[in-house]
N, C-alpha and C positions, 0 to 999 in steps of 0.2 A: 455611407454604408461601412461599418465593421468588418476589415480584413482580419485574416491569422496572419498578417505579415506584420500588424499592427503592436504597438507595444501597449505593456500594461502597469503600472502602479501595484504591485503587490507590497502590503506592508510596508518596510522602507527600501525594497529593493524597485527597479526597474528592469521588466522582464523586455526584451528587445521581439520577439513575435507571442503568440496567440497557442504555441504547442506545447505539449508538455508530453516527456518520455513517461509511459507509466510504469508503476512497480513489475517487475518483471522476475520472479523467484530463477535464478540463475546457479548455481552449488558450483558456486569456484571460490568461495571463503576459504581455507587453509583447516583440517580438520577440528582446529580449538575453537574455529570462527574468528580469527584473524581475516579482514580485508588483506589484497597483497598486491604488487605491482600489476599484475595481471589486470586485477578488479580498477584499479587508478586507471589504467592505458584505455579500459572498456568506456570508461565513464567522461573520461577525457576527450575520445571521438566524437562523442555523442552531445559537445556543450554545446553548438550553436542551437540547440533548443532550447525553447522559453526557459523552458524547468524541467529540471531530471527531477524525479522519483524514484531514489534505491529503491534495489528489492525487498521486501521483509527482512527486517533485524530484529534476530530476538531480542528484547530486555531482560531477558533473563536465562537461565539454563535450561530450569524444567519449559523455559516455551520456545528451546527451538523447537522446528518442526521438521527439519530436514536434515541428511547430513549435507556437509558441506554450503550451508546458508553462513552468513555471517552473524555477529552477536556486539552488544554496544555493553557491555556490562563486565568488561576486565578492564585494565589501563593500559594491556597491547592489541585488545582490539580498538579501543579508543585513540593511538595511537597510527592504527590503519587506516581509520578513517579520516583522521589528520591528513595526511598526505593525500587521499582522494580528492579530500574537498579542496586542499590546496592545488591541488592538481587541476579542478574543473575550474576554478577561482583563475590561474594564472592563463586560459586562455577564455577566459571572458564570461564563463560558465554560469549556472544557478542548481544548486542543489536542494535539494530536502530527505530525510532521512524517513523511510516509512517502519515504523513501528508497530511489527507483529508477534503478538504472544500467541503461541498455536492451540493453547489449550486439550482438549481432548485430541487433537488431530499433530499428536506425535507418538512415540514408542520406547520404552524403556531400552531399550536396541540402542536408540538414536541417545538416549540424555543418560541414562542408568537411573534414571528415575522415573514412578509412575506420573504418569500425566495427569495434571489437572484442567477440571472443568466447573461451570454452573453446578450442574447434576450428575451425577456415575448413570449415565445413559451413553453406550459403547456407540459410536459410529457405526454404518455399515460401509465396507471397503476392507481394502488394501494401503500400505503404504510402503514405499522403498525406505529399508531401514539401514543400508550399506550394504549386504551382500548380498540379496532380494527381497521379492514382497510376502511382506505379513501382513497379518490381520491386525484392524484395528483391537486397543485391550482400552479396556472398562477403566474410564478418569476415576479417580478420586470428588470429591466434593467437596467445592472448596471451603474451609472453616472460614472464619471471622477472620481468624491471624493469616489463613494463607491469603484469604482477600485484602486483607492491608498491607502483606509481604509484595504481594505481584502490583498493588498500587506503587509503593513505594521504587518497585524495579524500572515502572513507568516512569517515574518521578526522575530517579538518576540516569535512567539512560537518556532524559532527555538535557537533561544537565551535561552528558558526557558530548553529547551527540553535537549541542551549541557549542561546548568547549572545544571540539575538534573543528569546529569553524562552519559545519552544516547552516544553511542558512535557514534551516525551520527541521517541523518531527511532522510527519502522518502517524495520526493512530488507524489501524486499520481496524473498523469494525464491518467488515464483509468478509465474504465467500468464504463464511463458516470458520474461522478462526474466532478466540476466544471471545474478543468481544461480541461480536454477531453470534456466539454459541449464548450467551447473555440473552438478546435481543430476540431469540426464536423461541415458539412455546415446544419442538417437539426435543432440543438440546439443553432447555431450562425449566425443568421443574418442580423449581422450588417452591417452598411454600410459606418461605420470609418475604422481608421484606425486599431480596430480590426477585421475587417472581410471581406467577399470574397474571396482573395488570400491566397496560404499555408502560405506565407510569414506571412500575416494578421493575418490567424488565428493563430499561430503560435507565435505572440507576446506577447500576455498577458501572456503566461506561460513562453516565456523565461525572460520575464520582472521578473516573480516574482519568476525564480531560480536565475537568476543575482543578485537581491535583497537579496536574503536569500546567496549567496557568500559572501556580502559583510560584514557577519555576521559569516559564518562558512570555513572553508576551503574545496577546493573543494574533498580532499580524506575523508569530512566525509557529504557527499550529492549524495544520491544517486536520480533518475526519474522512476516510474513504468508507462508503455507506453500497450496499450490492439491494436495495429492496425486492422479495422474492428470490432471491438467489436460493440456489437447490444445491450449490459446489460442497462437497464434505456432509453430504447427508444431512441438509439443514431443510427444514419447513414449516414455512413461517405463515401463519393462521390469518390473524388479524396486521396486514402490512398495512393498511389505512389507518387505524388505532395508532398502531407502534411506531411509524412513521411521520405522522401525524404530531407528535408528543414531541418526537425526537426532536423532528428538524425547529418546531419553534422555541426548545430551548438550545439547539445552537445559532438561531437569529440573536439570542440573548447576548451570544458571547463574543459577537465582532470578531471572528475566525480569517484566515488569510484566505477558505475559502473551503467548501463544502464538494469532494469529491464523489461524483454516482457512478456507478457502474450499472450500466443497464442491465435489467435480464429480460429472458423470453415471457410472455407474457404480462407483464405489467411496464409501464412507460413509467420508468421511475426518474426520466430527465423530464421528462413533463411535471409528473407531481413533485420536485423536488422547487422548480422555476416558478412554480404557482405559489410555493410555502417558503420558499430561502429569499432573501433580501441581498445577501452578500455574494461572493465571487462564487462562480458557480465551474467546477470543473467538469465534462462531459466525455465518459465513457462508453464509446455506443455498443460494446459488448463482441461476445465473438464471432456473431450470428451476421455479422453488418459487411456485404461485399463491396461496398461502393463508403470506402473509408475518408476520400480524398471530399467526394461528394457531401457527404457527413458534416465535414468538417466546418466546409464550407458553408452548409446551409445553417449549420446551427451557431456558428460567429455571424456571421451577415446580419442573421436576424434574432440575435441577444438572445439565442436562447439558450446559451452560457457563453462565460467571458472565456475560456479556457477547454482545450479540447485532449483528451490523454491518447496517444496511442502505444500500441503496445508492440506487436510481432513487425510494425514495420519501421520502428524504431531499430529494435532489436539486430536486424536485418540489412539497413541502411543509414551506418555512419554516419555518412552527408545526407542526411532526411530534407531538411532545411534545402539545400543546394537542390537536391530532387523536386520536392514542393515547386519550387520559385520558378522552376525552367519548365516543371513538364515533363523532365529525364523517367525514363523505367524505375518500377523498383526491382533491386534484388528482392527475391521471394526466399523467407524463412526456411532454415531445415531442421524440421520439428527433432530431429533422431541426435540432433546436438545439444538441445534445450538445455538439457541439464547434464549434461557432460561432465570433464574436465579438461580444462588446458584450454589455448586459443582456438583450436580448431572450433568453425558454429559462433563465435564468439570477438575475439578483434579479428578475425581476418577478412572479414566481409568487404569485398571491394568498394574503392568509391571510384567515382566517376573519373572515367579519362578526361586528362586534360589536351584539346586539340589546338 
């Protein structure tokens, strides 16, 4: 039987357990989106898991989405990132970089620029822009040139992102950031050839993981995929269609491994384990009180190689140490999330040693 204590074959790395930290949107990047010592010491506590998964990095400016996230698209944020990775590297670590363009769900507040989308179809919400919340404003639509400018950001930040020693890229096409704004008919309604059909919508993101292949090898590219997901005002009509389409062209592409994020209503760890062939990462979402349990039942019985967590990652330093013994967990303080500084962040205890 299949433990999370069990190692795994990713690509050309050897991951030593079954867990993996998920992306976690954290705003302690330095306000140009510099990574800094702070983000290194976070990332560092946290290697004796399988695989970390940074938080969202922009590839580009118009896609950050927050202040204070980090960005992979200067040569001193690429430069901060260096030292992370070298950082999780020199005590035995495994990283990957998740690559988020935030598309409609940022603010000219946050970048000084209008936000791009599929469609100028305005979000409904709020967002924190640095001194409070606004209202989401009305994307732009993206031309031809800005769809091959934001490929192309994809292109080099993954390029930057290997060069600073990451051991792989997530593209995030969930929970309503720009790729998932692609992939939804009520954030995409075009009437090219990216939109209407799953095929359609479905394009622009295979286009620009195709793109980012032609740059990394496909065992260190991984897709994080939310089907049904409602987060950022997304709603998505035909998930069996578009889903459907999706995941058998990335069987095509021999990926490091196909990340779901559960949502309410639809079992998209199910349908994803019915349709994927390759490593399967498992999100059971936020709704799931019995995480450990989870965990366990879905490694035991292969119904994914890989399991993300997220708040009790976050939380618990020594997660791994905790897992293995049994020990409590620290429980999260939502009111630090997205802070600044260490507090909510490295200072979370780890276990006494007796």
């Amino acid at each position: 039987m299949t433990s999370y204590k069990d190692s795994l074959i990713l690509g050309a790395m050897t991951i030593p357990n079954r867990v993996v930290m998920a992306p976690m949107t954290r705003n302690r990047a330095d306000e140009n989106g510099d990574p800094n010592e702070l983000m290194r010491e976070y990332y560092m506590q946290r290697a004796s898991i399988g695989l970390i998964i940074t938080e969202g990095t922009a590839p580009e400016h118009v896609g950050k989405a927050y202040p204070g996230i980090p960005g992979i698209y200067t040569d001193t944020q690429e430069n901060g990132w260096k030292l992370i990775a070298d950082g999780v590297h020199s005590v035995g670590g495994h990283i990957f970089m998740q690559l988020m363009h935030s598309g409609r769900i940022s603010h000219k507040k946050i970048t000084g620029l209008d936000p791009v989308a599929p469609s100028a179809v305005k979000p409904a919400g709020e967002l924190f822009t640095g001194t409070g919340m606004d209202s989401f404003e009305t994307p732009l639509e993206m031309s031809s040139e800005q769809l091959n400018a934001t490929k192309a950001a994809f292109v080099d930040a993954t390029s930057r992102a290997l060069r600073a020693g990451l051991d792989g890229v997530e593209l995030h096409a969930a929970n309503g950031y720009l790729l998932h704004q692609f992939l939804a008919e009520n954030s995409n309604t075009r009437v090219d050839q990216y939109g209407g059909t799953p095929e359609n919508r479905a394009r622009y993101v295979l286009e620009v993981l195709d793109a980012v292949l032609e740059v990394a090898p496909s065992s260190q590219v991984g897709i994080r995929i939310s089907p049904n997901g409602k987060f950022n005002d997304i709603d998505e009509v035909d998930i069996d269609g578009t889903y459907s389409y999706l995941i058998s062209e990335l069987n095509r592409r021999n990926l490091a491994y196909l990340h779901v994020a559960n949502q309410a209503g639809f079992d998209g760890l199910a349908f994803a384990r019915e349709r994927y062939s390759g490593i399967l990462v498992a999100n059971s979402g936020y709704g799931d009180k019995d995480k450990v349990g989870t965990l366990n039942h879905l490694i035991s019985t292969n119904q994914a190689e890989l399991f993300s967590l997220g708040r009790m990652a976050l939380a618990n330093p020594d997660l791994m140490a905790r897992l293995n013994t049994g020990a409590d967990f620290n429980a999260a303080d939502s009111s630090t999330f997205y802070s600044r500084g260490a507090v909510g962040y490295t200072d979370y205890p780890g276990l006494k040693v007796t």
